[in-house]
C-alpha positions as a Markdown table, in Angstrom:
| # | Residue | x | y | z |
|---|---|---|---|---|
| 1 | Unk | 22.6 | 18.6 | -16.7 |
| 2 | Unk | 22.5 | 19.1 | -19.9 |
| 3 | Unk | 18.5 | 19.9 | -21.1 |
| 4 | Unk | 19.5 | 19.6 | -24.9 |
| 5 | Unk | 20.5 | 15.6 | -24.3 |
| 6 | Unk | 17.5 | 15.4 | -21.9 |
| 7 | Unk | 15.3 | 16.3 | -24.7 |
| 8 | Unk | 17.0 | 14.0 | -27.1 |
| 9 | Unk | 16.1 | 11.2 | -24.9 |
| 10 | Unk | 12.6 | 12.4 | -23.8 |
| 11 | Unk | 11.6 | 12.5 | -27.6 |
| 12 | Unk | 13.7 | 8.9 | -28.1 |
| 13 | Unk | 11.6 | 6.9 | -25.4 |
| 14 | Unk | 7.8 | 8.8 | -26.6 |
| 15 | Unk | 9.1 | 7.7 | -30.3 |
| 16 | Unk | 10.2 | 4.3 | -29.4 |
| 17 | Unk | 13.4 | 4.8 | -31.6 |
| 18 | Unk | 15.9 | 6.8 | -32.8 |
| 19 | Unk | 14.8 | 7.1 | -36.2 |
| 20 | Unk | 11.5 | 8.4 | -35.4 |
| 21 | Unk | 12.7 | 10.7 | -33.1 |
| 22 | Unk | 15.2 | 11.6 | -35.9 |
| 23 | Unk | 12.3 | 12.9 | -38.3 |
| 24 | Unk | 10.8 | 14.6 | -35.2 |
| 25 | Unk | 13.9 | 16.5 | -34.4 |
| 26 | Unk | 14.8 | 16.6 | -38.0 |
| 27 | Unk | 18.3 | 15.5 | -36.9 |
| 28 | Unk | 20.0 | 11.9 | -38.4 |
| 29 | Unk | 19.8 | 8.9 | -35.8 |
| 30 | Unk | 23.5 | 9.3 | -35.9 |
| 31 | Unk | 23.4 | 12.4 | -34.1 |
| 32 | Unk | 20.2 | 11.1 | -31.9 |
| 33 | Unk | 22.9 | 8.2 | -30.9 |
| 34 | Unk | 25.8 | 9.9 | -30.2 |
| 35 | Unk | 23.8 | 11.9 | -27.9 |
| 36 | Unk | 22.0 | 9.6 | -26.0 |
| 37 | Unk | 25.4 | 8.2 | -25.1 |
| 38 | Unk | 26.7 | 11.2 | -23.7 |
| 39 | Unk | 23.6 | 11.5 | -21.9 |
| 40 | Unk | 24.1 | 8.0 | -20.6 |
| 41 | Unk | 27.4 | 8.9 | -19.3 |
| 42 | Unk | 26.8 | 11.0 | -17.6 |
| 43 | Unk | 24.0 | 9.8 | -16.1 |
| 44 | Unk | 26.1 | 6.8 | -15.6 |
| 45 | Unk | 23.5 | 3.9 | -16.4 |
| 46 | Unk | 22.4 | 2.4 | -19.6 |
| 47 | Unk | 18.5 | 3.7 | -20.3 |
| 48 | Unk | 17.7 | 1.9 | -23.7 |
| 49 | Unk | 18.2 | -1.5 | -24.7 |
| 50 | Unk | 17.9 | -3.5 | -27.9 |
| 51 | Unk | 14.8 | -5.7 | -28.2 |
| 52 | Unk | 14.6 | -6.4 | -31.9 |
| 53 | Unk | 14.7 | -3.9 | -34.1 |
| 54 | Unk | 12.4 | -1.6 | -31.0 |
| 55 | Unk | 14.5 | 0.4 | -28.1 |
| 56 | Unk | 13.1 | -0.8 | -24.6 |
| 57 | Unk | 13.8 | 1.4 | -21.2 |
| 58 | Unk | 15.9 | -0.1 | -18.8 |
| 59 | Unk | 14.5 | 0.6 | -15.0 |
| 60 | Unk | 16.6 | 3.7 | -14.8 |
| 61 | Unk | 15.6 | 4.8 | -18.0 |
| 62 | Unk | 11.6 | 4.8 | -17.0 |
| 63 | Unk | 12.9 | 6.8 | -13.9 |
| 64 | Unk | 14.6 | 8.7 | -16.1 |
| 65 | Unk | 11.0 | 9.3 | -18.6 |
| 66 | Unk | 9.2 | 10.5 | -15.5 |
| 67 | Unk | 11.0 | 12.9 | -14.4 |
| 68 | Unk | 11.5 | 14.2 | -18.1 |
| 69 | Unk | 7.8 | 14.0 | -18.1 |
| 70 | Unk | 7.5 | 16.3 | -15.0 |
| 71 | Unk | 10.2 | 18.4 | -16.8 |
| 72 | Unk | 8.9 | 19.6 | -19.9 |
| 73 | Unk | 5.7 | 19.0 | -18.9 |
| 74 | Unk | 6.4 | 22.2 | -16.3 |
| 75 | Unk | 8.1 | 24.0 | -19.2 |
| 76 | Unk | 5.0 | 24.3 | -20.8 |
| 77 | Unk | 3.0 | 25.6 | -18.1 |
| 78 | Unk | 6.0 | 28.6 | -17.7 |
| 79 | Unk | 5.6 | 29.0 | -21.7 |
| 80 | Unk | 2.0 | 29.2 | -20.9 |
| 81 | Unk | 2.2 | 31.5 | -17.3 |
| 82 | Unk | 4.8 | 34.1 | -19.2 |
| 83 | Unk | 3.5 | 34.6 | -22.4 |
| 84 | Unk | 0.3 | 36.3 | -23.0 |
| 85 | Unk | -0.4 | 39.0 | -25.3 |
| 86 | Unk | -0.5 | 42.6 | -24.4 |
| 87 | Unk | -3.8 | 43.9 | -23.1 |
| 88 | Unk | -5.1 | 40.0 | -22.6 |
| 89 | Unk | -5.8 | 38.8 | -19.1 |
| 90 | Unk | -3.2 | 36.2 | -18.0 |
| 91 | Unk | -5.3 | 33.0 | -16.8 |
| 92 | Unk | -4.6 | 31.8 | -13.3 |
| 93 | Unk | -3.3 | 28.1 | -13.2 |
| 94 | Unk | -4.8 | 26.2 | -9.4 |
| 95 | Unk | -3.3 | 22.6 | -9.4 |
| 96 | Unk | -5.3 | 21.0 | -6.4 |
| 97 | Unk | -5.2 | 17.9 | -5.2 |
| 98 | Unk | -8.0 | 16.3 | -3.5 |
| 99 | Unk | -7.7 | 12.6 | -2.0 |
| 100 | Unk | -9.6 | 9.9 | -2.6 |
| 101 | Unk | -11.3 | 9.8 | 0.9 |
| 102 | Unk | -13.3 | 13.1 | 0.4 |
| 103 | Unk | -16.6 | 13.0 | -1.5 |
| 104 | Unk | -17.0 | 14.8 | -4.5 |
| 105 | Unk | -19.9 | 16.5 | -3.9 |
| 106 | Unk | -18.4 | 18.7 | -1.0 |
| 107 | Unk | -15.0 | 19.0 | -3.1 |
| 108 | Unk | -16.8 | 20.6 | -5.6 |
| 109 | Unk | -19.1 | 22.6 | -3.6 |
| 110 | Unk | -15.6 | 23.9 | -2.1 |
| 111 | Unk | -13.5 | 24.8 | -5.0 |
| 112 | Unk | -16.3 | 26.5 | -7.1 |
| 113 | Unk | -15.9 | 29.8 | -5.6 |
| 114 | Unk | -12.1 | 30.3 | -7.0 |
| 115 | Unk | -13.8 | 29.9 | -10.3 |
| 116 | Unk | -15.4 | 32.9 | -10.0 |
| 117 | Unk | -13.2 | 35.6 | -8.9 |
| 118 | Unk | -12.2 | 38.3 | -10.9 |
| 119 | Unk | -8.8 | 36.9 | -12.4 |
| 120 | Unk | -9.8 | 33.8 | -15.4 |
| 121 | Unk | -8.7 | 30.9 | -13.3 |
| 122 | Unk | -7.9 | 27.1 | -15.0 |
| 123 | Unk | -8.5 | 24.7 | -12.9 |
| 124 | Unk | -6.4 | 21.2 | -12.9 |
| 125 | Unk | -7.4 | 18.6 | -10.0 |
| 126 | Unk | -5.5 | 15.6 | -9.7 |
| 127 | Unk | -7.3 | 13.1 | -7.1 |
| 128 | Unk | -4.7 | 10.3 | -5.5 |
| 129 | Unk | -4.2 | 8.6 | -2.3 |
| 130 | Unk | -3.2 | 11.3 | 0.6 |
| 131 | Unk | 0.2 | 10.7 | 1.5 |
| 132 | Unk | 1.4 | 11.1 | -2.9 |
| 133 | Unk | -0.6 | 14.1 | -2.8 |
| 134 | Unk | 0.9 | 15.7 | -0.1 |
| 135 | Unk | 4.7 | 14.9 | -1.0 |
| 136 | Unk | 3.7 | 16.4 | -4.7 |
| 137 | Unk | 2.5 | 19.7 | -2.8 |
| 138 | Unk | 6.0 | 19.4 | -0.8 |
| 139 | Unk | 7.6 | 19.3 | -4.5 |
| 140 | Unk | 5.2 | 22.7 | -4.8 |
| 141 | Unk | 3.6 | 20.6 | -8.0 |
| 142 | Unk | 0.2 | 21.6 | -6.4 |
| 143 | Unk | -1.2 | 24.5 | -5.1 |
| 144 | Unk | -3.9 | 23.3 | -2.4 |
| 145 | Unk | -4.7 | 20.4 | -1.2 |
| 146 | Unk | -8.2 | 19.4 | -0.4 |
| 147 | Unk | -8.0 | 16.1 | 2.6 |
| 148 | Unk | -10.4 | 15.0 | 5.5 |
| 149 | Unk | -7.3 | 14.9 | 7.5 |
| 150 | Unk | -4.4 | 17.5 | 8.9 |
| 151 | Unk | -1.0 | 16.8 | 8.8 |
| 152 | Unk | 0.4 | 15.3 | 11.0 |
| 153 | Unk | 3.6 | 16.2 | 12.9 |
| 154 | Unk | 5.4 | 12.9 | 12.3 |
| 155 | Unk | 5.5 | 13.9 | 8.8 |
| 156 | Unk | 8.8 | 15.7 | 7.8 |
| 157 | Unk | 6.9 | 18.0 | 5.4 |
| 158 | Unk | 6.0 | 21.1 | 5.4 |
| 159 | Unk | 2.6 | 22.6 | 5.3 |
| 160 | Unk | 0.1 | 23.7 | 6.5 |
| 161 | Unk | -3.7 | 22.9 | 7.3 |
| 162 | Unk | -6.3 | 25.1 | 7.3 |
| 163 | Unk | -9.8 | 24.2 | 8.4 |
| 164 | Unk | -12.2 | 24.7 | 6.3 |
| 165 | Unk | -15.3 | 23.0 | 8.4 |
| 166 | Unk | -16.6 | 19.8 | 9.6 |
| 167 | Unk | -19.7 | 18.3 | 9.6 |
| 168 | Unk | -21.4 | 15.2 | 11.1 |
| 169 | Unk | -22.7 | 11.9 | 9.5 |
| 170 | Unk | -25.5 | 11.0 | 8.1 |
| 171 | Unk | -27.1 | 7.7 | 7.6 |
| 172 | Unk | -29.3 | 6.6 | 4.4 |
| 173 | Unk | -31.2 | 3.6 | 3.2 |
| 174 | Unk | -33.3 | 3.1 | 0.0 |
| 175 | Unk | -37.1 | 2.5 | 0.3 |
| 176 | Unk | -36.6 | -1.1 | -0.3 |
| 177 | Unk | -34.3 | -1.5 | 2.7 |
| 178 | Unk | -36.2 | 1.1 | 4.8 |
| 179 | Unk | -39.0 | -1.8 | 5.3 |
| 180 | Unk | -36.6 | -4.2 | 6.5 |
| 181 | Unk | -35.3 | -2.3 | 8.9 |
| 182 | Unk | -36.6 | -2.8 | 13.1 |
| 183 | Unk | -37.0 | -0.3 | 16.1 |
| 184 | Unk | -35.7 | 3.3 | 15.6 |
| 185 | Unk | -32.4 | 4.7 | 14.7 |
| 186 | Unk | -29.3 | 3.6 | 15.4 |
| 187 | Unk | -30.4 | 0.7 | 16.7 |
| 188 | Unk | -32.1 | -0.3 | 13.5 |
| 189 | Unk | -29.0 | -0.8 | 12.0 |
| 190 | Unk | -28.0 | -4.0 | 14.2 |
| 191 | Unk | -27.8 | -7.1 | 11.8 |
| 192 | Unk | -28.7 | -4.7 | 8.8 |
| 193 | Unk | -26.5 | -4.6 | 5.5 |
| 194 | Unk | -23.9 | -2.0 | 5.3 |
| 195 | Unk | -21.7 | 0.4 | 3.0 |
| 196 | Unk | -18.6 | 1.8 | 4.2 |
| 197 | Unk | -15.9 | 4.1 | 3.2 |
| 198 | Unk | -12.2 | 2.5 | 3.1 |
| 199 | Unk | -10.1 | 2.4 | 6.2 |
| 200 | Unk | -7.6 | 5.2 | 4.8 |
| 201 | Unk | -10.9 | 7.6 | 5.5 |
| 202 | Unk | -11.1 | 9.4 | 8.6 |
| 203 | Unk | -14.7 | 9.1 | 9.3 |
| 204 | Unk | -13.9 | 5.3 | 9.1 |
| 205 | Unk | -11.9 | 5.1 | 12.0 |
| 206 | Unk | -14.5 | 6.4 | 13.7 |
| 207 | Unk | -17.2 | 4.1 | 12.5 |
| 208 | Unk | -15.8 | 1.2 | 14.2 |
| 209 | Unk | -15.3 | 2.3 | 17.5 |
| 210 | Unk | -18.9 | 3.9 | 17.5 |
| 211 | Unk | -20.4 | 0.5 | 16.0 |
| 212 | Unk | -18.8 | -1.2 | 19.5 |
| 213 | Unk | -20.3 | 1.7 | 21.9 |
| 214 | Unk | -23.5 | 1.6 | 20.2 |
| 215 | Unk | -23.4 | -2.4 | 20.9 |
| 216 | Unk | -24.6 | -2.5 | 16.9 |
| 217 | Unk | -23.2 | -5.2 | 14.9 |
| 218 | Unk | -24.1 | -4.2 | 11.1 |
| 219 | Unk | -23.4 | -7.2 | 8.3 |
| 220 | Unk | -20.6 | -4.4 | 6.1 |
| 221 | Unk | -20.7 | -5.8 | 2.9 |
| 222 | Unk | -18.7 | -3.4 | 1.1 |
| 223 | Unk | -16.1 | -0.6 | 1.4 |
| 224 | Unk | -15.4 | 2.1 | -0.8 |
| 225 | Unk | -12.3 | 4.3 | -1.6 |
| 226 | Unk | -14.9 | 6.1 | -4.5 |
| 227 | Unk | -18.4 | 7.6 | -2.2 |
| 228 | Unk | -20.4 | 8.3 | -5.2 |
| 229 | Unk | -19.8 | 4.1 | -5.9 |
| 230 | Unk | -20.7 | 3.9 | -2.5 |
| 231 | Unk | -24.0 | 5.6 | -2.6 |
| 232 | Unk | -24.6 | 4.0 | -6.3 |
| 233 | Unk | -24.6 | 1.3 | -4.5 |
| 234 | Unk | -26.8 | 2.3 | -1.8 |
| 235 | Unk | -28.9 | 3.9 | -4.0 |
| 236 | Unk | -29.9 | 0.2 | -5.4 |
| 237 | Unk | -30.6 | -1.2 | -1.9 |
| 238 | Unk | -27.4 | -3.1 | -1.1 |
| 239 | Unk | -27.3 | -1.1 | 2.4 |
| 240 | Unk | -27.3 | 1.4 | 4.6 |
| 241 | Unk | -24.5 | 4.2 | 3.9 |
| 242 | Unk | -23.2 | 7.2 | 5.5 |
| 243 | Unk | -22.5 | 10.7 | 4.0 |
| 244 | Unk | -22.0 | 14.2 | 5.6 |
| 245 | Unk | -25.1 | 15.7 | 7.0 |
| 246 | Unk | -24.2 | 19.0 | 4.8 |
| 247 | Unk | -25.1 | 16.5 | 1.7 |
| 248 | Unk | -27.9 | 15.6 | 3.5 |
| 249 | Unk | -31.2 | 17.1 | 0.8 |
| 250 | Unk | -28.5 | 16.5 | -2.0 |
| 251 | Unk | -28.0 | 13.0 | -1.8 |
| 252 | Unk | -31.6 | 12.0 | -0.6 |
| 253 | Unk | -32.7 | 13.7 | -3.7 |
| 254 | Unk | -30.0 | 12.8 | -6.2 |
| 255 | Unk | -29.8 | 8.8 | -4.8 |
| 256 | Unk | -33.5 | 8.9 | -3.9 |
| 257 | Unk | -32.8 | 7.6 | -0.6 |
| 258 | Unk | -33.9 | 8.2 | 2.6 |
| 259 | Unk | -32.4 | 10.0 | 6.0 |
| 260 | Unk | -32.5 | 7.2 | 8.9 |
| 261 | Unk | -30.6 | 9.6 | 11.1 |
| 262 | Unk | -27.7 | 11.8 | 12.3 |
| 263 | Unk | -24.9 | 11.3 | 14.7 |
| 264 | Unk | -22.9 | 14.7 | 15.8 |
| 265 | Unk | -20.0 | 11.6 | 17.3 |
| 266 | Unk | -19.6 | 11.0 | 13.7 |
| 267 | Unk | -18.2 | 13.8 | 11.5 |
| 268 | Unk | -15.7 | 14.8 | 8.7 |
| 269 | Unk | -13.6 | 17.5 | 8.7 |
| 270 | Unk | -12.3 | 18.7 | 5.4 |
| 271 | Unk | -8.6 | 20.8 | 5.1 |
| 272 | Unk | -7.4 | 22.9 | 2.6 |
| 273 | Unk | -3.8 | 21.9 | 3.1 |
| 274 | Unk | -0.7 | 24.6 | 1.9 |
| 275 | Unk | 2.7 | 25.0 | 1.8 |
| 276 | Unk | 2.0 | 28.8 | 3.1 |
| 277 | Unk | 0.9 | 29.5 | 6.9 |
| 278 | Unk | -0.4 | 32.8 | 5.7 |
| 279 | Unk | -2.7 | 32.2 | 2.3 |
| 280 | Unk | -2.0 | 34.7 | -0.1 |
| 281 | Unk | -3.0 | 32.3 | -3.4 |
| 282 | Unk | -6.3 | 34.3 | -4.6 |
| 283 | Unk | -7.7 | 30.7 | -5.8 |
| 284 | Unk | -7.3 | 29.2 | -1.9 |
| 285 | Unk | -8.5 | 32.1 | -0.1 |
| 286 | Unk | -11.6 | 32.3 | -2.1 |
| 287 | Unk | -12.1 | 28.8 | -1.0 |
| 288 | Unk | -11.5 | 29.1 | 2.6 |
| 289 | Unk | -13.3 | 31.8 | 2.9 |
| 290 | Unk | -16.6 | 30.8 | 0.8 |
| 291 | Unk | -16.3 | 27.2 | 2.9 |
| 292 | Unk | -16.3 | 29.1 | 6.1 |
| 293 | Unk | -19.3 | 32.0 | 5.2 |
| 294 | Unk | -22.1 | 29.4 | 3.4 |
| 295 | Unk | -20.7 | 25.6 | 3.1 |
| 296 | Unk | -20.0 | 25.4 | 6.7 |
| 297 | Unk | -21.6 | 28.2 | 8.1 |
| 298 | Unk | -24.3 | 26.9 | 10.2 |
């Protein structure tokens, strides 16, 4: 490939024409043209069409834009990475992932540590459903992922998951509700109003099966993808929720809620999933290891 006519188009599509992108590249739209056609053939698709006096991208040319976007976008993290001035500290780029199932609270309870070891560490999370995290950390576009799930060996990728801890559920209600509740925990929750993470969770999965054992039937009138929503939500008395218990004096004081109960058959496990068995990245071990001493010591 040739980079040069990569560029030419990258700059093209973010100026929306060639004679933008001319006085950008302080080149003529002539040149710009002729360039973009070469790049077009071999490429062997059309990526710009006429609408108007505007250039539009065809399918394959917005195909096209995001990998260029990946592309350069990577060039400047090299530029970055490489070039430092003598004496200065390089800064240690950790691209993590963390998907959308795991609450924040614990996420960020588990990455602090790797901001404070003795390398200057930048920090860039990206939060997504699991399975587009995990092929970007395939691509090796992130460094960790952070998931409440390992992976599994029915997916053609490799990596690795480390366990970082688990910890069981609990179960919260606002004052409000806390009067309208019967008998003691769990069967208080029968009939009740209830708030529940999305089915891609796994703590979900568990839920439901545990809600038939128990014999409870709960009214769920809402699930969440986003657990802070959740217990916003909860927080204003629209139902019972569920958290991990390791939240447990964080959430009852933060929400101002209540703690109806915990159930050990209920827990979340959080992974920090790599593409190394062995972890030599300072940023992961200093989270493995700090989740393992005080997060989920006890």
């Amino acid at each position: 490939m040739n980079f040069k006519h990569l560029r030419y188009f990258w700059v093209v599509a973010k100026a929306g024409g060639v004679m933008r992108a001319g006085e950008q590249l302080h080149t003529t739209p002539q040149t710009l043209s002729g360039q973009i056609k070469l790049f077009e053939d071999w490429i062997g698709h059309k990526l710009f069409r006429k609408v108007g006096r505007r250039l539009e991208l065809t399918e394959q040319g917005r195909i096209a834009l995001d990998y260029a976007e990946e592309i350069f976008a990577l060039g400047a993290e090299l530029e970055t990475a490489v070039r430092h001035t003598r004496g200065e500290r390089r800064t240690l780029e950790f691209r993590v992932g963390v998907a959308d199932a795991v609450a924040k609270s614990v996420v960020y309870q588990l990455l602090e540590p790797a901001l404070e070891g003795p390398e200057p560490v930048r920090l860039i999370c990206h939060e997504g459903k699991y399975d587009d995290l995990l092929a970007r950390l395939a691509l090796h576009r992130l460094d960790l992922l952070i998931a409440d799930e390992r992976v599994s060996p029915k997916i053609s990728v490799r990596a690795f998951s480390h366990l970082l801890g688990r910890s069981s559920m609990s179960f919260f209600c606002s004052e409000a509700l806390r009067g309208q509740l019967a008998g003691a925990f769990p069967q208080c929750l029968d009939g009740m109003p209830m708030l529940v993470q999305s089915r891609s969770s796994s703590v979900r999965r568990q839920l439901d099966p545990w809600l038939v054992r128990m014999r409870l039937r709960p009214r769920i009138i809402g699930e969440f993808d986003d657990t802070a929503l959740m217990n916003a939500f909860g927080r204003e008395g629209r139902g019972v929720f569920m958290a991990p218990s390791v939240l447990e004096a964080q959430i009852a004081a933060q929400y101002r809620v209540h703690v109806l109960g915990r159930v050990e058959d209920l827990f979340e496990e959080f992974f920090a999933i790599s593409v190394e068995r062995r972890i030599s990245h300072p940023g992961v071990a200093a989270i493995t290891q700090a989740a393992r001493a005080k997060l989920f010591h006890a």
